[in-house]
ZAZAZA-368973 format. One line per 8 residues: number of its first residue (from 1); their letters; for each residue x, y negated, z negated of N, C-alpha, C, O, CB. Coordinates in Angstrom, 1 decimal. Last residue first. Glycine has a CB too. Example, Ala and Ser with C-alpha at 12.3 -4.5 7.8 and 13.67 -1.06 7.14 Angstrom:
BEGIN
2) sa) 12.8 2.2 -7.1 13.7 1.1 -7.1 12.9 0.0 -7.9 13.4 -1.1 -8.0 14.1 0.6 -5.7 | 13.2 5.7 -7.8 12.3 4.5 -7.8 13.2 3.3 -7.8 14.2 3.3 -8.5 11.3 4.5 -9.0
//
This chain:
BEGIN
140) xxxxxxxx) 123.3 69.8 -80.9 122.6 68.9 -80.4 122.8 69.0 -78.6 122.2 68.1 -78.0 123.1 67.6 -81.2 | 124.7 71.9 -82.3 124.0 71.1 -82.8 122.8 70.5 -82.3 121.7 70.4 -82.8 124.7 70.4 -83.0 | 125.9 74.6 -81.7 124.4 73.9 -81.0 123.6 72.7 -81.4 122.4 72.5 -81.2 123.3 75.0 -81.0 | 128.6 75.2 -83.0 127.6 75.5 -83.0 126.6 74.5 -81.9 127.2 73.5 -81.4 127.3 75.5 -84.3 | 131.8 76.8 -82.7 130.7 76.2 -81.5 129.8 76.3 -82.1 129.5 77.5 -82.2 130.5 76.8 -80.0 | 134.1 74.9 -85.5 133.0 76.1 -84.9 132.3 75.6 -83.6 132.1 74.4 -83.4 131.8 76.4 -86.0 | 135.8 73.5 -86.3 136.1 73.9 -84.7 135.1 74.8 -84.7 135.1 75.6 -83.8 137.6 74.7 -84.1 | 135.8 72.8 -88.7 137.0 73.9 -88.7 136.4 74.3 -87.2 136.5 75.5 -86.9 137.1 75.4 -90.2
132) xxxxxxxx) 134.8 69.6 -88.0 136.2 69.9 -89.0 136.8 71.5 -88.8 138.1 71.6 -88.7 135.6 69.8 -90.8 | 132.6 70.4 -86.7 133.5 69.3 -86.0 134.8 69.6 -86.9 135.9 69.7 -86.2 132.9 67.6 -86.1 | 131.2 72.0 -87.7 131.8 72.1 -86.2 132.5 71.2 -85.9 133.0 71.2 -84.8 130.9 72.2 -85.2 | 131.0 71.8 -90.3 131.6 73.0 -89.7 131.6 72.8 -88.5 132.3 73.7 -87.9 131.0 74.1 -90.0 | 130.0 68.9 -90.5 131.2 69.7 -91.1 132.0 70.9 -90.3 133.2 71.0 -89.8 130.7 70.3 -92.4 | 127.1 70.0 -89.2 128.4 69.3 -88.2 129.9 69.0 -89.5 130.9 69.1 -88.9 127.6 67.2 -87.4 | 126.5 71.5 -91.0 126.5 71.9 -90.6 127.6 71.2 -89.3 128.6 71.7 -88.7 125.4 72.2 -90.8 | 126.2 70.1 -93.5 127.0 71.2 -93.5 127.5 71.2 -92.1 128.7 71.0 -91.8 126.3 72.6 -94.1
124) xxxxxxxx) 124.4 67.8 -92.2 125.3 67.1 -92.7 126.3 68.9 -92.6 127.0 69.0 -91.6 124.8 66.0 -94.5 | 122.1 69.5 -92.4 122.4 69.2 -91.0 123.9 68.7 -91.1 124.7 69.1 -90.2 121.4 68.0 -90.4 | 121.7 69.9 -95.0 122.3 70.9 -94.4 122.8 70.9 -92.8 123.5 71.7 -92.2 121.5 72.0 -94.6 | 121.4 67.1 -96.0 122.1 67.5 -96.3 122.8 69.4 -95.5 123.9 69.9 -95.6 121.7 67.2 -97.4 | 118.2 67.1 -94.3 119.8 66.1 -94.0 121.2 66.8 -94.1 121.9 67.1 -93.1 120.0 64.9 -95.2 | 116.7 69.3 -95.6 117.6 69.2 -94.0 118.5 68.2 -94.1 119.7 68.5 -93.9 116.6 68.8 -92.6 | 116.9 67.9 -98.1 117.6 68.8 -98.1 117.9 69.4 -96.4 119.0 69.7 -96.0 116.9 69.8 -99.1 | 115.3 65.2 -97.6 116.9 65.2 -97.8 117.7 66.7 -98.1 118.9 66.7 -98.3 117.3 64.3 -99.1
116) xxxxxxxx) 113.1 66.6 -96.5 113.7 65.9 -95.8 115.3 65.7 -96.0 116.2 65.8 -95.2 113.1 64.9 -96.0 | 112.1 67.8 -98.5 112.3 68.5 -97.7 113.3 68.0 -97.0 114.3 68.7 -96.7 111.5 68.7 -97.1 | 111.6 65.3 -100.1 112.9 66.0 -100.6 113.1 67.3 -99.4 114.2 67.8 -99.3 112.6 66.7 -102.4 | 109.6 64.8 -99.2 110.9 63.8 -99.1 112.0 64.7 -99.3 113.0 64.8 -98.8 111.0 62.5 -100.2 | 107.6 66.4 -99.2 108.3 66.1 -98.1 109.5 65.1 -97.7 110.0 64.8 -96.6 107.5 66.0 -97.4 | 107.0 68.9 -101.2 107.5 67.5 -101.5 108.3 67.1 -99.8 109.4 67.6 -99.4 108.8 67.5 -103.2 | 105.6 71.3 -103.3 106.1 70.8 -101.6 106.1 69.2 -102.0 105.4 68.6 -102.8 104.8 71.3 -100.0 | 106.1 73.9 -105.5 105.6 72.3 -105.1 105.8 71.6 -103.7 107.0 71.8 -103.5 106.4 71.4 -106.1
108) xxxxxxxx) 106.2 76.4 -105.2 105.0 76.3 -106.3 104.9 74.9 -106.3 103.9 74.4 -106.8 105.3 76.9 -108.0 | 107.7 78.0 -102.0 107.7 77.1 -103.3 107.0 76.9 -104.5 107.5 77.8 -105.1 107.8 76.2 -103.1 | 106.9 78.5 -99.4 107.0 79.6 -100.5 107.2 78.7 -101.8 106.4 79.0 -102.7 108.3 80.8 -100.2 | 107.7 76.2 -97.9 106.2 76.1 -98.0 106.2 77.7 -99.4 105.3 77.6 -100.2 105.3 76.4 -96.0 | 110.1 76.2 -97.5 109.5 75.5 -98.6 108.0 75.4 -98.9 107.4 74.9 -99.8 109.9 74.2 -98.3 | 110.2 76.9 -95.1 110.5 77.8 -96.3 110.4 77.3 -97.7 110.7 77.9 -98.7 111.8 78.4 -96.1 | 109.3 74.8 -93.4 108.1 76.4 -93.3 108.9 76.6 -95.0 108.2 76.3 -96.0 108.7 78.3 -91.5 | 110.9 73.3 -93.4 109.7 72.5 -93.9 108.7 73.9 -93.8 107.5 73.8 -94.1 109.3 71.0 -92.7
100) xxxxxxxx) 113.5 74.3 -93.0 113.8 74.2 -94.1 112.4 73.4 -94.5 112.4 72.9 -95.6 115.1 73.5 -94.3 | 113.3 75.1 -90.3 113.2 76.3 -91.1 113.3 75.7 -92.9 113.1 76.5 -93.8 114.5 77.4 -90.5 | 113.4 72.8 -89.3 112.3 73.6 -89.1 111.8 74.6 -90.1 110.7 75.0 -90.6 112.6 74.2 -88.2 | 115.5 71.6 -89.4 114.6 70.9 -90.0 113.5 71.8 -90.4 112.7 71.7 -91.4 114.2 69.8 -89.2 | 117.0 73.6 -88.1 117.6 73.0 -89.4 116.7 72.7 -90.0 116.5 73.2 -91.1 118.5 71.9 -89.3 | 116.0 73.4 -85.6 115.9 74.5 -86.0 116.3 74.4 -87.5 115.7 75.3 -88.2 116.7 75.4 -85.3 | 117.2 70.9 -84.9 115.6 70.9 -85.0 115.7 72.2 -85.9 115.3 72.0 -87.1 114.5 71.1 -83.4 | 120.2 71.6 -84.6 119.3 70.4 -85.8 117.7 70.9 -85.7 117.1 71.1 -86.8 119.5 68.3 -85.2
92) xxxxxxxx) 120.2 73.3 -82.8 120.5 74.2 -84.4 119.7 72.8 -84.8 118.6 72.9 -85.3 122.7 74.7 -85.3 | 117.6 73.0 -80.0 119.1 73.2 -80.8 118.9 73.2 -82.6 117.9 73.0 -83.3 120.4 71.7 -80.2 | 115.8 74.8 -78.4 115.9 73.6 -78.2 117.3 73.4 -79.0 118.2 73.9 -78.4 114.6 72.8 -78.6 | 115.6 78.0 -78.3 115.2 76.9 -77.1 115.8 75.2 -77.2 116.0 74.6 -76.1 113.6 77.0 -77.2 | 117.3 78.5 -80.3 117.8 79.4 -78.6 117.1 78.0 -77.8 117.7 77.3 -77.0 116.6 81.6 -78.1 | 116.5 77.3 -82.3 118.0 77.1 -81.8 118.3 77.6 -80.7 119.3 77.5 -80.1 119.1 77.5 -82.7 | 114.0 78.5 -82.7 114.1 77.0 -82.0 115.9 76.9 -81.7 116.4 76.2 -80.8 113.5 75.4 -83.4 | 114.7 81.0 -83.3 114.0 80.7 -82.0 114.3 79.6 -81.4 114.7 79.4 -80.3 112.7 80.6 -82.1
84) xxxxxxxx) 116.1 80.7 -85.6 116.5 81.6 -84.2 115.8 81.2 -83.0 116.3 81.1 -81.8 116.2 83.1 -84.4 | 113.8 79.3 -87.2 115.0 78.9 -87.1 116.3 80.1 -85.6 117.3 79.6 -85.0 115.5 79.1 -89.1 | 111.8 82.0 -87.2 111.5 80.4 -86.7 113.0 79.3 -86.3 113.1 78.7 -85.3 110.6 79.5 -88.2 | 112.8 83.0 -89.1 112.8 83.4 -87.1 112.3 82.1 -86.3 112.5 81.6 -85.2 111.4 84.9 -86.7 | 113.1 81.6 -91.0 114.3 82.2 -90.9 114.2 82.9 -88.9 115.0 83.1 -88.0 114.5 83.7 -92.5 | 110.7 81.7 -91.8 111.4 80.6 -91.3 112.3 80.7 -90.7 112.5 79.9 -89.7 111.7 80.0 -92.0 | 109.4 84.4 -92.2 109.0 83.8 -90.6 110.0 82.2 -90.6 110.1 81.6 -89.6 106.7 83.5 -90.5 | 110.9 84.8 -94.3 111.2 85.5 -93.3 111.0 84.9 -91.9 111.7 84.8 -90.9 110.6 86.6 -93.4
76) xxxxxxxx) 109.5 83.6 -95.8 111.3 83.0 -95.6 111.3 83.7 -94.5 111.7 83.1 -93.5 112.9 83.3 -96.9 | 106.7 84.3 -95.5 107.2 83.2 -95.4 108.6 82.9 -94.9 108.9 82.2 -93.9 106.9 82.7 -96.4 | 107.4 86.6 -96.8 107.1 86.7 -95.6 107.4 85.2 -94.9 108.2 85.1 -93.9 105.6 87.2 -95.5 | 107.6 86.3 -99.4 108.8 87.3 -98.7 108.6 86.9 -96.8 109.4 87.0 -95.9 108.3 89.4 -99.3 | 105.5 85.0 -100.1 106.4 84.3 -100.1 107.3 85.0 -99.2 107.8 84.4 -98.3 106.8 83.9 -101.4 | 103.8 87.6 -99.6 103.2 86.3 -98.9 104.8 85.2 -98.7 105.2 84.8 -97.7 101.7 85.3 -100.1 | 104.6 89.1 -101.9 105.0 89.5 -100.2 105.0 88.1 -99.8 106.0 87.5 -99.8 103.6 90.6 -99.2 | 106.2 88.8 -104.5 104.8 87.9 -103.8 105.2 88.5 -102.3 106.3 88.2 -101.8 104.9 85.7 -104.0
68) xxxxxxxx) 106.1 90.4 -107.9 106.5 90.9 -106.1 105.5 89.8 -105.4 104.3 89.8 -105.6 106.0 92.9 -105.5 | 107.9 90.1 -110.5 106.6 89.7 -110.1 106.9 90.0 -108.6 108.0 89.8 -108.2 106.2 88.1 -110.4 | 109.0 91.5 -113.4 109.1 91.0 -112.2 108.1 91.2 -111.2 107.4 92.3 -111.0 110.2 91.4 -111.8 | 109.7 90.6 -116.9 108.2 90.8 -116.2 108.9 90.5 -114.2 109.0 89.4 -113.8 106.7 89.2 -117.0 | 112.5 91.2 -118.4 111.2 89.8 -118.0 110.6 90.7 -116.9 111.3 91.5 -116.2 111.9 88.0 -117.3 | 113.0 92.3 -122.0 112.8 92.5 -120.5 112.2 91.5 -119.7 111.5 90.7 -120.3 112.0 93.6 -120.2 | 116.1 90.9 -123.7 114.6 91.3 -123.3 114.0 91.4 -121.9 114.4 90.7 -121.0 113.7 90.4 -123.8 | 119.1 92.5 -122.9 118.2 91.1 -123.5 116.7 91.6 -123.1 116.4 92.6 -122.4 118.7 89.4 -122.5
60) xxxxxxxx) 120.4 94.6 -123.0 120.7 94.3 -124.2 119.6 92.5 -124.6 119.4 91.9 -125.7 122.7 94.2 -124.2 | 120.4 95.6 -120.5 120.0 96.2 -121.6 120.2 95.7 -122.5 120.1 96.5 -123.4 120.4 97.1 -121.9 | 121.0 93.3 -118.4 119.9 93.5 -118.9 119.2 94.5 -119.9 118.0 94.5 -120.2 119.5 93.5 -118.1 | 124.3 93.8 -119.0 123.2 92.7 -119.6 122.0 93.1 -119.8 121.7 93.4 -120.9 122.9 91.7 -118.8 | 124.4 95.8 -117.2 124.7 95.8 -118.1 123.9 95.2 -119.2 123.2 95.8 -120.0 125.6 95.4 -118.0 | 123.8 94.6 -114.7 122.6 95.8 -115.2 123.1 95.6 -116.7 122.2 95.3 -117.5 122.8 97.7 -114.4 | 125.7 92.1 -114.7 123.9 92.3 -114.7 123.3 93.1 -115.4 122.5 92.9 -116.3 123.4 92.7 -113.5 | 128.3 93.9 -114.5 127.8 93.0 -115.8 126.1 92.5 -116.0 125.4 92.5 -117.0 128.6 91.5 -115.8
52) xxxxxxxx) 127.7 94.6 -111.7 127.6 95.8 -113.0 127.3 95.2 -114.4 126.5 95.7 -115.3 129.2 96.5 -113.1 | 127.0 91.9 -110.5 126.3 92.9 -110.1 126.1 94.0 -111.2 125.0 94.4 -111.6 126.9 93.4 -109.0 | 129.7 91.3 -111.0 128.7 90.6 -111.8 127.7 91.4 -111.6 127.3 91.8 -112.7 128.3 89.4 -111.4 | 131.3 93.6 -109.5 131.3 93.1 -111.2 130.3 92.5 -111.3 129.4 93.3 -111.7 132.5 92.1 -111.9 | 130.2 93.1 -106.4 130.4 94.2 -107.8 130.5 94.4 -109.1 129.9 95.2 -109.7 131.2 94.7 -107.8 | 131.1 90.6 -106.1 129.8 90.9 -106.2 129.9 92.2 -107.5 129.8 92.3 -108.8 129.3 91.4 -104.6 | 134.0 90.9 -106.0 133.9 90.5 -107.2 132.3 90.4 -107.3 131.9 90.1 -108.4 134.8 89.2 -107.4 | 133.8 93.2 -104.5 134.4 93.5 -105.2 134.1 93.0 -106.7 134.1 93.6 -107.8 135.3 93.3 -104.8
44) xxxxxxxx) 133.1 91.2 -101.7 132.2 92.4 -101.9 132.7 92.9 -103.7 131.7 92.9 -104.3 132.6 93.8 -100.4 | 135.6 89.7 -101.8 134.3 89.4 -101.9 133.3 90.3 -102.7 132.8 90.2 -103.8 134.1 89.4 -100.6 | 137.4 91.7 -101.0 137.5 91.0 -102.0 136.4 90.5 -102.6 136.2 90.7 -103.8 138.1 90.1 -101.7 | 136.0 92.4 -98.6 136.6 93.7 -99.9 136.5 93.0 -101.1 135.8 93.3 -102.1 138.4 94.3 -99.7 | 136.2 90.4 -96.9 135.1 90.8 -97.1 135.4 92.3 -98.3 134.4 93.0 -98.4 134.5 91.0 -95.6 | 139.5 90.1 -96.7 138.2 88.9 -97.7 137.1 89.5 -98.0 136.8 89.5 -99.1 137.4 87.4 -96.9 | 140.0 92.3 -95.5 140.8 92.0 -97.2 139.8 90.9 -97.5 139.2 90.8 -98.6 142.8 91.3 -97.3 | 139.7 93.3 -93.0 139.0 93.6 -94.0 139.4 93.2 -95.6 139.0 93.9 -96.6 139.0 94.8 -93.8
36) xxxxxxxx) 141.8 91.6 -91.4 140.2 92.0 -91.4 139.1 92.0 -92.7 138.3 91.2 -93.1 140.1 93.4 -90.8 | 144.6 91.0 -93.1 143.6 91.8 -92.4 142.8 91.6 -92.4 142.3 91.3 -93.5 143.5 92.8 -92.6 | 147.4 89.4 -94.7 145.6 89.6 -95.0 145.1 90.3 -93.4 145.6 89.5 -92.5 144.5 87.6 -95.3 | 149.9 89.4 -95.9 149.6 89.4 -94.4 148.1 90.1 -94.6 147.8 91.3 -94.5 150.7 90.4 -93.3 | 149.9 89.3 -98.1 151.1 88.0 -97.6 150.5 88.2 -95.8 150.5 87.5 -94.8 153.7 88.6 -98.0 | 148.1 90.4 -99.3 147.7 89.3 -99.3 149.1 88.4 -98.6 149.2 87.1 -98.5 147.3 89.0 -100.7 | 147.5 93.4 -96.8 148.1 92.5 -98.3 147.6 91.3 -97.8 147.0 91.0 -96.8 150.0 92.4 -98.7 | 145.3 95.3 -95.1 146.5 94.3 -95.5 147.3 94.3 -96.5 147.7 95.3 -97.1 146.1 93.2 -95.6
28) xxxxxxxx) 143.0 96.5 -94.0 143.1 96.0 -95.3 144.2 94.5 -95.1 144.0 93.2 -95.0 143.7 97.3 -96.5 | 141.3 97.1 -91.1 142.4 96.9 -91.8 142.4 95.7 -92.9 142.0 94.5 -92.8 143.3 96.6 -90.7 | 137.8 98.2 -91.2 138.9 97.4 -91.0 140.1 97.4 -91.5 140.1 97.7 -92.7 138.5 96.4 -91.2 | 136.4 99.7 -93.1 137.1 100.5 -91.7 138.0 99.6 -91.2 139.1 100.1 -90.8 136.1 100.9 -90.3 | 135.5 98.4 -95.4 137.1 99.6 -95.4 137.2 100.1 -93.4 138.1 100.7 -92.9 136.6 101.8 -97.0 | 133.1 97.3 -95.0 134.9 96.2 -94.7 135.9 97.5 -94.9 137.0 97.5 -94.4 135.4 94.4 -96.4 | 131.3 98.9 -95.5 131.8 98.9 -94.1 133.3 98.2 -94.1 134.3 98.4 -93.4 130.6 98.0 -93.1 | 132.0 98.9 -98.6 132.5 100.3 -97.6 132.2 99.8 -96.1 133.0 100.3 -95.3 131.3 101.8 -97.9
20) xxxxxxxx) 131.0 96.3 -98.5 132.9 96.7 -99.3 133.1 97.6 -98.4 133.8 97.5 -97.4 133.4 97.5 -101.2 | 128.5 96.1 -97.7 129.2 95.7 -97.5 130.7 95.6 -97.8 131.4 94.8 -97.3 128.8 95.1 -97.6 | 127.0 98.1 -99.8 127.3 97.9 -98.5 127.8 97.4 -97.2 127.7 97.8 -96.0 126.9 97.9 -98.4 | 128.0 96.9 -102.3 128.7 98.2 -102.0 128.7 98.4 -100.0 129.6 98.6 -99.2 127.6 99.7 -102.9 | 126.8 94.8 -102.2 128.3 94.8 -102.3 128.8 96.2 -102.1 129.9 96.4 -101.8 128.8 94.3 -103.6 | 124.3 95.1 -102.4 124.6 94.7 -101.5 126.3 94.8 -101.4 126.8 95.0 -100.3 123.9 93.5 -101.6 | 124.2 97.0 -104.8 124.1 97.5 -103.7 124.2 97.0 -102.1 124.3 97.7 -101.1 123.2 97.9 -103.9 | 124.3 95.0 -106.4 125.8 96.3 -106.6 125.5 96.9 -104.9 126.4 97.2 -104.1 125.5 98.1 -108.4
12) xxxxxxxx) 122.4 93.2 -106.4 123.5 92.7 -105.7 124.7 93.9 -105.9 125.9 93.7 -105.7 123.9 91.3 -106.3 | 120.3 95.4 -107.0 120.5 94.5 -105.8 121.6 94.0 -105.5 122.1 94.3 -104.3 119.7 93.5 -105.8 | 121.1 95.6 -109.5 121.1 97.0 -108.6 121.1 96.4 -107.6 122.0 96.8 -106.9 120.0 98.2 -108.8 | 120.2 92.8 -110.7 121.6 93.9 -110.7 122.1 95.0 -110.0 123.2 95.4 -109.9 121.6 94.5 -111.7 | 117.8 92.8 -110.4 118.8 92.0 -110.2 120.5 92.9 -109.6 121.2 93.3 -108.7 118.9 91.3 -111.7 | 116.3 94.7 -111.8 116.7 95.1 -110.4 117.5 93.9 -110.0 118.0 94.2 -108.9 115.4 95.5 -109.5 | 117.5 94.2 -114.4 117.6 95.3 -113.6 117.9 95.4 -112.6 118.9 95.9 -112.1 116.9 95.8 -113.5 | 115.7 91.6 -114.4 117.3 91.6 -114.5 118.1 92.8 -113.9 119.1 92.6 -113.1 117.6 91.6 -116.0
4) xxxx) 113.2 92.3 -113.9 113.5 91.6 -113.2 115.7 91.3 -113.3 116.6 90.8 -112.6 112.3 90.4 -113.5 | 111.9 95.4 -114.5 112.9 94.6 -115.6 113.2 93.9 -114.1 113.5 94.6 -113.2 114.4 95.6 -116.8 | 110.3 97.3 -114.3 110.2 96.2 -113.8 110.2 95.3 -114.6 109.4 94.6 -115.1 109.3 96.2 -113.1 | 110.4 100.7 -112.8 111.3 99.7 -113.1 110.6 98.3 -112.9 110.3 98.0 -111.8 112.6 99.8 -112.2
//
């Protein structure tokens, strides 16, 4: 297989499947009284379709060539621990900045302004969410 649409497609059916079937142990619901498990079903559901319209698709358009870079794979990865770490030791903003000047480094351009305003802007999400719907995060 190495129809980049393909495995598109089989990736997100299979993320949604693994995720729909754990949300079934939870209580479903209805929608006048939603449960546990009714967003992450929902969710997972409408993955599912695009996911099936994907593979779908990709029979009918030309194949594209999919390319495997470990090096990059590894990269998000080490940002993404990089970002756990610094939020245990020091807090989520550094860890914000951190992980967003490593995982940029996988990119084909680095630009440190724009590094810059994309930490802003996720520092910016991020006190949204703790100050507007009450999350505890570690900002600062």
């Amino acid at each position: 297989m190495n129809d980049r649409n393909l495995a598109r497609g089989l990736f997100l059916v299979a993320v949604s499947l693994a995720f729909g079937l754990t949300a079934l142990r939870y209580p479903i619901g209805d929608f006048a009284r939603a449960g546990a498990g009714l967003f992450p079903v929902v969710v997972s559901s409408m993955l599912l379709l695009i996911g099936i319209a994907t593979v779908v698709r990709s029979r009918f358009v030309q194949k594209v060539h999919l390319d495997f870079h470990p090096k990059n794979i590894a990269i998000i990865l080490g940002s993404l621990c990089a970002f756990a770490v610094v939020t245990l030791l020091v807090n989520m903003t550094a860890a914000i900045v951190t992980m967003v000047f490593i995982a940029t480094l996988a990119g084909t351009t680095y630009s440190w302004k724009r590094n810059v305003k994309i930490a802003i802007g996720l520092c910016l999400m991020a006190l949204v969410f703790a100050k507007l719907l009450g999350m505890n995060l570690p900002l600062y």
